[in-house]
mmCIF file of the C-alpha atoms, coordinates in Angstrom:
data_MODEL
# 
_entry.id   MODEL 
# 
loop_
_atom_site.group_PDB 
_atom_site.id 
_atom_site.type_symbol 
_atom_site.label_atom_id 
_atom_site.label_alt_id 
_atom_site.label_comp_id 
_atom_site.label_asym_id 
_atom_site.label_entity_id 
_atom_site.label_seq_id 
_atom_site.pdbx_PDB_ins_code 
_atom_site.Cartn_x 
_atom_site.Cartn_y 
_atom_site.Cartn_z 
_atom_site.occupancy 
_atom_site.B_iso_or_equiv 
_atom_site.pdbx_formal_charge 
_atom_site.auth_seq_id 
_atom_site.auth_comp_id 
_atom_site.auth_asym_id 
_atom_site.auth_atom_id 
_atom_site.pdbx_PDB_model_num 
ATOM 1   C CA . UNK A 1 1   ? 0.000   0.000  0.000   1.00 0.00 ? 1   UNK A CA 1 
ATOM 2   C CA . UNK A 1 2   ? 2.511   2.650  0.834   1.00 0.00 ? 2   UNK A CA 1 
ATOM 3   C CA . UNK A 1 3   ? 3.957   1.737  -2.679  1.00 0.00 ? 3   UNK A CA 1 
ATOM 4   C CA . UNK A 1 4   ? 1.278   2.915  -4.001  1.00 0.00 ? 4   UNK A CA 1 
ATOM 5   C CA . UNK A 1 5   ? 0.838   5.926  -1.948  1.00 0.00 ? 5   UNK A CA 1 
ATOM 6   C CA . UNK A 1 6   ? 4.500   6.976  -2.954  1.00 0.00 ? 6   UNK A CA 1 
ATOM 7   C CA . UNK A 1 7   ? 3.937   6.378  -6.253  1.00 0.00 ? 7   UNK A CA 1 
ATOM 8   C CA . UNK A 1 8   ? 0.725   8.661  -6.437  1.00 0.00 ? 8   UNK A CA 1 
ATOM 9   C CA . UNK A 1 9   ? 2.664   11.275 -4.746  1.00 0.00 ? 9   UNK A CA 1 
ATOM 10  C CA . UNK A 1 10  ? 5.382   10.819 -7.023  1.00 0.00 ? 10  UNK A CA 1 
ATOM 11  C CA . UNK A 1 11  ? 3.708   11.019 -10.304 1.00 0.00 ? 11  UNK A CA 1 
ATOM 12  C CA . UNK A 1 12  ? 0.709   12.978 -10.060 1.00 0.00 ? 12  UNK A CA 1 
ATOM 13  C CA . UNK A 1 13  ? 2.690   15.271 -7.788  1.00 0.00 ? 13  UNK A CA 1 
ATOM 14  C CA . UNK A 1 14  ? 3.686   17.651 -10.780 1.00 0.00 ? 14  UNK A CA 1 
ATOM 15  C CA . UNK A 1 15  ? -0.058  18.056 -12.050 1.00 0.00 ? 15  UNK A CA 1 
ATOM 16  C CA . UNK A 1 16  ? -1.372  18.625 -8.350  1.00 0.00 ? 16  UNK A CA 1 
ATOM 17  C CA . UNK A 1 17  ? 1.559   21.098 -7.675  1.00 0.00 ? 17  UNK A CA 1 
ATOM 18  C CA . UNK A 1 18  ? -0.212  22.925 -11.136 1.00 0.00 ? 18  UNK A CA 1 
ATOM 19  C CA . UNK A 1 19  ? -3.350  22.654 -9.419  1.00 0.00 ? 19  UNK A CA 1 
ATOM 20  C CA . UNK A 1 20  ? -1.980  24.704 -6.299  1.00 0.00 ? 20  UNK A CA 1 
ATOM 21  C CA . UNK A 1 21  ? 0.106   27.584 -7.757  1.00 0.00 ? 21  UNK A CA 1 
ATOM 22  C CA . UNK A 1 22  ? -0.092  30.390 -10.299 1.00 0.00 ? 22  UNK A CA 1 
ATOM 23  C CA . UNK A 1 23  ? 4.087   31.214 -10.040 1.00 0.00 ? 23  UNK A CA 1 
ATOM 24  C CA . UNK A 1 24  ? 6.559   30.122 -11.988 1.00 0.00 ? 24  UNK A CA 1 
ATOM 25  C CA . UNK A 1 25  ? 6.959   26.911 -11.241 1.00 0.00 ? 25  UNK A CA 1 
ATOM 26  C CA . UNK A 1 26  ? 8.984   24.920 -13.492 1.00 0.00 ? 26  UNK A CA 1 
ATOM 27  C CA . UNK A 1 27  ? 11.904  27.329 -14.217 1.00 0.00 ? 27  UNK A CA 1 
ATOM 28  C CA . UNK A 1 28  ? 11.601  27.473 -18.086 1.00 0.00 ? 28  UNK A CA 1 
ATOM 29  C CA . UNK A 1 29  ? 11.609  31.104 -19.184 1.00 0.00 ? 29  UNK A CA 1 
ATOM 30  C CA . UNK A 1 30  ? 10.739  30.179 -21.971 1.00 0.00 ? 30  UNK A CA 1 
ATOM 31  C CA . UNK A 1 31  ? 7.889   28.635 -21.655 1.00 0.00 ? 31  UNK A CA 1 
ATOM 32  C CA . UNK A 1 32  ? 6.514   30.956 -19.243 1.00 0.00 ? 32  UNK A CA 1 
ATOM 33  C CA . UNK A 1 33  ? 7.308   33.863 -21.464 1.00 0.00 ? 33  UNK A CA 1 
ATOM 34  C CA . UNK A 1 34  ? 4.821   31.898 -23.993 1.00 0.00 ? 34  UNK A CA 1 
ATOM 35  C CA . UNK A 1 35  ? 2.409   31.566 -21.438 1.00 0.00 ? 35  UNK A CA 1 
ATOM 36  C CA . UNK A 1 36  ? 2.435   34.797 -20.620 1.00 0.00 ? 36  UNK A CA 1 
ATOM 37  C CA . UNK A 1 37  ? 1.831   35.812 -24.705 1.00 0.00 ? 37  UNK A CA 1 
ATOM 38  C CA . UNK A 1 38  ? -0.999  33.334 -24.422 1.00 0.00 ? 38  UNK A CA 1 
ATOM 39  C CA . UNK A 1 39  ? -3.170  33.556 -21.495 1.00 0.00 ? 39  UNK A CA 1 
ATOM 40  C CA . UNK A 1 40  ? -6.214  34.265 -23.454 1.00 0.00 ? 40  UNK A CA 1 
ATOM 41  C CA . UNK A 1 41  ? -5.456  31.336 -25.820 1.00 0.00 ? 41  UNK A CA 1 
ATOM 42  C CA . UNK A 1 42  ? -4.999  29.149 -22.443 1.00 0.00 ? 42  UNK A CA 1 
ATOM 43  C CA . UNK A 1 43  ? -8.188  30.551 -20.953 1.00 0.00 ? 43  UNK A CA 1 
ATOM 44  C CA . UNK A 1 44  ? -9.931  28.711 -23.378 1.00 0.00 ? 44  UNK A CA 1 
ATOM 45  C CA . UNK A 1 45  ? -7.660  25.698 -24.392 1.00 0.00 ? 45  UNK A CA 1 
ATOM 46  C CA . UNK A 1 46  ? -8.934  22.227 -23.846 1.00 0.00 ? 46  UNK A CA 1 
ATOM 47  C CA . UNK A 1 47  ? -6.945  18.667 -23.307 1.00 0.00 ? 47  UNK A CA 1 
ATOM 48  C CA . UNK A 1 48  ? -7.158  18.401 -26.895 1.00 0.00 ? 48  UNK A CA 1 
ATOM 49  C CA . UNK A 1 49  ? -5.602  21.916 -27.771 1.00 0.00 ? 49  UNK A CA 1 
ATOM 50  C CA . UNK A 1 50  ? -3.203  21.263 -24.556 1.00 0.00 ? 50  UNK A CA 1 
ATOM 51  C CA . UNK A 1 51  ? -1.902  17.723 -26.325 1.00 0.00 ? 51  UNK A CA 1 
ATOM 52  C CA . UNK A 1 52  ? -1.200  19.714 -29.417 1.00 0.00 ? 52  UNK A CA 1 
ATOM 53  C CA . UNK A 1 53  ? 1.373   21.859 -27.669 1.00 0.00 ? 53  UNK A CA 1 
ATOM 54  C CA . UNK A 1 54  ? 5.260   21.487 -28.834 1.00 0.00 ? 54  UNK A CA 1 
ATOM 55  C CA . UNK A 1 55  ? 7.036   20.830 -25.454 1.00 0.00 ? 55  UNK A CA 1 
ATOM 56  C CA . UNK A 1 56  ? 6.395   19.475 -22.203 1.00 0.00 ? 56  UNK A CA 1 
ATOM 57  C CA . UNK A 1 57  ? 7.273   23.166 -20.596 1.00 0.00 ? 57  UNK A CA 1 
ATOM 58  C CA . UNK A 1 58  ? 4.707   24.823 -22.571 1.00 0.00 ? 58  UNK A CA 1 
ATOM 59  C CA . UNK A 1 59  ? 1.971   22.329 -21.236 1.00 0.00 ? 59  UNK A CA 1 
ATOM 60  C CA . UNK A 1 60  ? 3.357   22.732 -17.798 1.00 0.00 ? 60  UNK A CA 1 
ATOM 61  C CA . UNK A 1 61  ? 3.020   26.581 -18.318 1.00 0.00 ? 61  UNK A CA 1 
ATOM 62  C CA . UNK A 1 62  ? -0.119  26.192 -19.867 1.00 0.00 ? 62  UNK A CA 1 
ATOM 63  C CA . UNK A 1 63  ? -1.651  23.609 -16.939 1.00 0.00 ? 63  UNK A CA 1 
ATOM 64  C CA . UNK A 1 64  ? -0.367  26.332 -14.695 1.00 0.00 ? 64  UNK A CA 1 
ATOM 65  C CA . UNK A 1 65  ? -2.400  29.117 -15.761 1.00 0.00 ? 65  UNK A CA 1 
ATOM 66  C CA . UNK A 1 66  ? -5.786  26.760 -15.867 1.00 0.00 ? 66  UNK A CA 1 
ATOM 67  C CA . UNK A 1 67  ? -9.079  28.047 -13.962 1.00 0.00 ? 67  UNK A CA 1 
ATOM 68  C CA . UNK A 1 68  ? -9.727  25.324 -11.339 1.00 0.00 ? 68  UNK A CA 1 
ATOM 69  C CA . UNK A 1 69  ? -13.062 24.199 -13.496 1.00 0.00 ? 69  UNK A CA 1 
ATOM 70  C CA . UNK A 1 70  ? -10.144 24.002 -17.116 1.00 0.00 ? 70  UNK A CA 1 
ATOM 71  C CA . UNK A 1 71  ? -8.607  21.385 -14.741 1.00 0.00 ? 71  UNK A CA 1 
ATOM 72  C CA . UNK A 1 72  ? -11.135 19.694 -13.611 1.00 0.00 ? 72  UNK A CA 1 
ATOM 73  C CA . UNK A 1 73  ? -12.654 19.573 -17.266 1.00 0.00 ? 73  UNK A CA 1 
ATOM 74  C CA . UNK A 1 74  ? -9.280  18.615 -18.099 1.00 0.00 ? 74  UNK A CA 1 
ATOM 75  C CA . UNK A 1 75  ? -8.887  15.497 -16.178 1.00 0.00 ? 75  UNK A CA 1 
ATOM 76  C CA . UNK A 1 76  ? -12.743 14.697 -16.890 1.00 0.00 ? 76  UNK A CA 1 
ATOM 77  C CA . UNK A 1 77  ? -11.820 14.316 -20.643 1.00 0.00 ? 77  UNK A CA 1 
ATOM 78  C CA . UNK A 1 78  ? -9.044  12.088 -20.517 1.00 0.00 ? 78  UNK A CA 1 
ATOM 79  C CA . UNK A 1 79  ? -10.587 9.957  -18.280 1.00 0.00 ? 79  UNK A CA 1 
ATOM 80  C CA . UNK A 1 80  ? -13.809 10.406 -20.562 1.00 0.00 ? 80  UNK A CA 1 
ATOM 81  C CA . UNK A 1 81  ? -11.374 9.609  -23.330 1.00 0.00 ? 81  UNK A CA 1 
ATOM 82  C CA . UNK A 1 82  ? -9.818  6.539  -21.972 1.00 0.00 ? 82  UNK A CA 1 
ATOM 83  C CA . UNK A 1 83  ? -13.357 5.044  -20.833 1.00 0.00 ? 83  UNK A CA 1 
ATOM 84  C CA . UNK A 1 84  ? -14.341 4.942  -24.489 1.00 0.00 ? 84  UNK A CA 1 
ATOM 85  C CA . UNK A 1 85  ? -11.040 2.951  -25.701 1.00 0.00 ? 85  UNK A CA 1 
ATOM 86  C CA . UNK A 1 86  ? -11.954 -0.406 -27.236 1.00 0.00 ? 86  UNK A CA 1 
ATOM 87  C CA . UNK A 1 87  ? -8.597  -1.906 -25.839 1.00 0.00 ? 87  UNK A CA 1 
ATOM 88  C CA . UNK A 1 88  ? -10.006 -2.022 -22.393 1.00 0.00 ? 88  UNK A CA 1 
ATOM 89  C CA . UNK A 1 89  ? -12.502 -4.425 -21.321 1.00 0.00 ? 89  UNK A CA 1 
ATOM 90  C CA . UNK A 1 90  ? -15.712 -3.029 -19.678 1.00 0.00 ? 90  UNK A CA 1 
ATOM 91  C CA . UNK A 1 91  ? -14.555 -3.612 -15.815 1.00 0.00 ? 91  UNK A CA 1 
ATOM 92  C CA . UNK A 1 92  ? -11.614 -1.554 -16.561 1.00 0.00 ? 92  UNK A CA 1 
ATOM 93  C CA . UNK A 1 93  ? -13.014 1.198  -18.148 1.00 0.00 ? 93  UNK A CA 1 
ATOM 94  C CA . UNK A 1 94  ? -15.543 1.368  -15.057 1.00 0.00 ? 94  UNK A CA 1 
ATOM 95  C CA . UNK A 1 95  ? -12.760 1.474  -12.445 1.00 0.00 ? 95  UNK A CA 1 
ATOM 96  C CA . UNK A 1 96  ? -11.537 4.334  -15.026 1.00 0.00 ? 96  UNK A CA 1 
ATOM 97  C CA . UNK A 1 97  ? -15.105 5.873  -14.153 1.00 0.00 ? 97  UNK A CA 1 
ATOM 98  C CA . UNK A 1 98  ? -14.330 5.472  -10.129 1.00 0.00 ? 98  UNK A CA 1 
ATOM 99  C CA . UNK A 1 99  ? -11.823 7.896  -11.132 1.00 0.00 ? 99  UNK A CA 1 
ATOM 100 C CA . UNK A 1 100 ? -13.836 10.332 -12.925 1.00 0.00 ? 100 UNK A CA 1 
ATOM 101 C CA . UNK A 1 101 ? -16.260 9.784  -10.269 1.00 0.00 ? 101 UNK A CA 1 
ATOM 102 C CA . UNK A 1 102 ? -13.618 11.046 -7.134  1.00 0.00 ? 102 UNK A CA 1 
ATOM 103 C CA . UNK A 1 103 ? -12.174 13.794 -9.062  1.00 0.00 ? 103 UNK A CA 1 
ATOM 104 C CA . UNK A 1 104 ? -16.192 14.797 -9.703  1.00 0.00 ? 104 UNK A CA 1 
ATOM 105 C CA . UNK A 1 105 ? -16.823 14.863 -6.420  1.00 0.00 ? 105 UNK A CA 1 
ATOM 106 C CA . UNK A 1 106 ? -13.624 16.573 -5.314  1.00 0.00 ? 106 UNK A CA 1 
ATOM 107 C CA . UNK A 1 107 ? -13.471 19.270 -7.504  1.00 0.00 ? 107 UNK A CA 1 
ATOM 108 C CA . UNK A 1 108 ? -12.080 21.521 -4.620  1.00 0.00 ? 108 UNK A CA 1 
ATOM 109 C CA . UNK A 1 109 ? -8.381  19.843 -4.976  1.00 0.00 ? 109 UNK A CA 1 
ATOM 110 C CA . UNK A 1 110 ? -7.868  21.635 -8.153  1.00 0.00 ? 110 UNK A CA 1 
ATOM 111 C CA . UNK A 1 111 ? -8.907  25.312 -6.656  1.00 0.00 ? 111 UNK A CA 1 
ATOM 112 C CA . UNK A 1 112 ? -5.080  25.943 -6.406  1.00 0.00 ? 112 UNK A CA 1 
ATOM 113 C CA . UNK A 1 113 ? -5.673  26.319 -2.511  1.00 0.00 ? 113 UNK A CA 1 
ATOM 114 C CA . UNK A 1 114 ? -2.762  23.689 -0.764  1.00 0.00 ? 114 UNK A CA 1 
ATOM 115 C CA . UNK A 1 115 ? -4.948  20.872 0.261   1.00 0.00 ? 115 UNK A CA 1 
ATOM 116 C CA . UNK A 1 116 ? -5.683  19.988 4.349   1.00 0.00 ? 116 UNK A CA 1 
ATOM 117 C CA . UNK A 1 117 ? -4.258  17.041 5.866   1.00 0.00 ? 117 UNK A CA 1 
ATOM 118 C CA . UNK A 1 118 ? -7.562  15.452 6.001   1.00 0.00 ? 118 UNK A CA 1 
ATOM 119 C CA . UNK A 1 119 ? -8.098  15.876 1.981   1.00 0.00 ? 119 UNK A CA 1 
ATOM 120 C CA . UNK A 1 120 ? -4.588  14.545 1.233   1.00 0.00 ? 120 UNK A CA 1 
ATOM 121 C CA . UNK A 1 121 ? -5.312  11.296 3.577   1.00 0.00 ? 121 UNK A CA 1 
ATOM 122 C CA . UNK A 1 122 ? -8.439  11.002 1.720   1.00 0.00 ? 122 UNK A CA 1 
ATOM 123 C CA . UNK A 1 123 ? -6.775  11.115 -1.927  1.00 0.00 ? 123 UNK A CA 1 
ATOM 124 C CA . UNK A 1 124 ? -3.906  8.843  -0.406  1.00 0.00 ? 124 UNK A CA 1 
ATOM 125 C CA . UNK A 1 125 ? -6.243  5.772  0.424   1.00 0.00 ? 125 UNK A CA 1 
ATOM 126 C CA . UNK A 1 126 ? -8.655  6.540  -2.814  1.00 0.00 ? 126 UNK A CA 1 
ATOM 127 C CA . UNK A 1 127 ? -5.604  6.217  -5.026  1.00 0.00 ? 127 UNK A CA 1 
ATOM 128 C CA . UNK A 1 128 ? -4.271  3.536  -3.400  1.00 0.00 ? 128 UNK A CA 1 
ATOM 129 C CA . UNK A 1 129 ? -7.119  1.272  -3.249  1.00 0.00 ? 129 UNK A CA 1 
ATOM 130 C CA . UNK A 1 130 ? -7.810  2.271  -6.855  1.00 0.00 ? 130 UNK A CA 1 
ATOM 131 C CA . UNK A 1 131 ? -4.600  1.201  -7.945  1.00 0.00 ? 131 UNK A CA 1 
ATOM 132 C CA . UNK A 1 132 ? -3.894  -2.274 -6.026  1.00 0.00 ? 132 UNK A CA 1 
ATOM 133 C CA . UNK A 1 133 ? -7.071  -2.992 -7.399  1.00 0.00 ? 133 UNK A CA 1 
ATOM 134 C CA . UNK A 1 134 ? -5.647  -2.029 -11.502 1.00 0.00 ? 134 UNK A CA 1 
ATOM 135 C CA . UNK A 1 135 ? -2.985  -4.046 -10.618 1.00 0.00 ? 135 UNK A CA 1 
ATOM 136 C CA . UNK A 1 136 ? -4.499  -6.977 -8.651  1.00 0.00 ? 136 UNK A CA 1 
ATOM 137 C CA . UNK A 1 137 ? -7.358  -7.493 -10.959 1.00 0.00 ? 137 UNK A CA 1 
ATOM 138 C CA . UNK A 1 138 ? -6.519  -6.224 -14.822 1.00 0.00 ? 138 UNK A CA 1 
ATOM 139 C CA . UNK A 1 139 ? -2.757  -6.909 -14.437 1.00 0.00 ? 139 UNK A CA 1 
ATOM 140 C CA . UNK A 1 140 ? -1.861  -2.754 -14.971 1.00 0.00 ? 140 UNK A CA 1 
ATOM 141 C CA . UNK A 1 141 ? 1.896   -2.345 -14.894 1.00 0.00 ? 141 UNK A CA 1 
ATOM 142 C CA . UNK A 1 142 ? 2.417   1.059  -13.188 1.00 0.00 ? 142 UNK A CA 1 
ATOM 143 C CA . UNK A 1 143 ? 3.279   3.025  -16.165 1.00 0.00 ? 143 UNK A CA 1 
ATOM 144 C CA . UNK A 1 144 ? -0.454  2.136  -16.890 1.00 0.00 ? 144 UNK A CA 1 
ATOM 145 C CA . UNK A 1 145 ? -1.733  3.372  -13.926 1.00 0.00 ? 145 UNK A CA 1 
ATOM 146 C CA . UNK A 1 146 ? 0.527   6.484  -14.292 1.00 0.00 ? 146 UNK A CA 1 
ATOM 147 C CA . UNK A 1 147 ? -0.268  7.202  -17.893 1.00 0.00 ? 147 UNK A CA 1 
ATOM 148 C CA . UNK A 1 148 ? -4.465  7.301  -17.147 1.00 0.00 ? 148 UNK A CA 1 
ATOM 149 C CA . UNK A 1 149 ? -4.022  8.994  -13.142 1.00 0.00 ? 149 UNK A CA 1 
ATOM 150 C CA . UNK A 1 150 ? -1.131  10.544 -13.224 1.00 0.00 ? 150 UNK A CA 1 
ATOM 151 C CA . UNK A 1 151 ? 0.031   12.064 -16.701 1.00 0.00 ? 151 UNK A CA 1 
ATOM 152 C CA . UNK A 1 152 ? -1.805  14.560 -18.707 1.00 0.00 ? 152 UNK A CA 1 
ATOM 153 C CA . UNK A 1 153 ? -0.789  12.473 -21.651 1.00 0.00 ? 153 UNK A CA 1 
ATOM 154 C CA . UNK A 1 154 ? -2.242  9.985  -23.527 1.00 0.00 ? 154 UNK A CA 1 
ATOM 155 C CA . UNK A 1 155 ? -2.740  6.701  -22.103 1.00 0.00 ? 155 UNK A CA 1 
ATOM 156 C CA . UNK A 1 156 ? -0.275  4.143  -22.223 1.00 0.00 ? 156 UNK A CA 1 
ATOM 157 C CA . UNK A 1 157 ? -1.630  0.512  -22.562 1.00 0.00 ? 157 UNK A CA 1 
ATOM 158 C CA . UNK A 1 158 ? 0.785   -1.803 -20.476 1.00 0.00 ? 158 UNK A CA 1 
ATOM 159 C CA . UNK A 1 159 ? 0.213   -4.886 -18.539 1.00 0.00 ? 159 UNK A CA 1 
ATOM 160 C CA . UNK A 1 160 ? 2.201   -6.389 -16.329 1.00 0.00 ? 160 UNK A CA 1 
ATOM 161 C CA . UNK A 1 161 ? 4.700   -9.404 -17.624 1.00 0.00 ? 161 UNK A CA 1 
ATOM 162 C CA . UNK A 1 162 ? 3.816   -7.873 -20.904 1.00 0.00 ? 162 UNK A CA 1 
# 
């Protein structure tokens, strides 16, 4: 379990760390200089748009400057996205819906507000439970589980001993 844990932290630290700051957070002048020329192009961009963009600074910038509802909407559409992928099986792309489901109903971790001990317990045991059972019951190698919680990017389809 505290694998698990760690590895949440790990991973989807860089997206929640977006979620909770508008500074410069990721030391690329560059791409915050674009950012900067683009805010009204960002206030509108969705996952689509935001997969389109040349480097992985620029999305980081880009993620950055997201309104907490862009992020949730975000994370709602790739999850949305990977639920209708014909290489899963049904029960997979439902526990891809539990997901959808907890980030629904916790829209407040993506305010940009650092999150309360309790909140960060909760998201802890959620995403640990969610993932033993990826891995337990559909075989999901943790680049898997990374690439669909953890990683704005597409979805990587790996299975363990594959």
């Amino acid at each position: 379990m505290q694998k698990c844990v760690l590895m949440f932290f790990l991973l989807l630290a860089p997206y929640m760390v977006y979620a909770q700051t508008d500074s410069v957070c990721c030391g690329d002048s560059v791409s915050e200089a674009w950012a900067e020329a683009n805010k009204d192009r960002i206030e509108k961009m969705t996952r689509s748009e935001w997969l389109k963009l040349p480097t992985d600074g620029i999305r980081r910038a880009a993620y950055t400057r997201f309104t907490p509802e862009q992020r949730v909407q975000f994370w709602k559409d790739k999850l949305t996205d990977i639920a209708a992928d014909d290489k899963l099986s049904e029960k997979e792309k439902s526990h891809v819906m539990k997901l959808y489901d907890f980030i629904d109903s916790h829209q407040g971790l993506f305010t940009g507000k650092q999150i309360t001990p309790e909140q960060e317990t909760e998201v802890n045991a959620f995403m640990a439970g969610w993932m033993q059972r990826a891995e337990r019951l559909f075989r999901w190698s943790r680049q898997m589980g990374y690439s669909i919680a953890a990683s704005g990017e597409e979805m990587v389809i790996k299975y363990e001993n594959d």
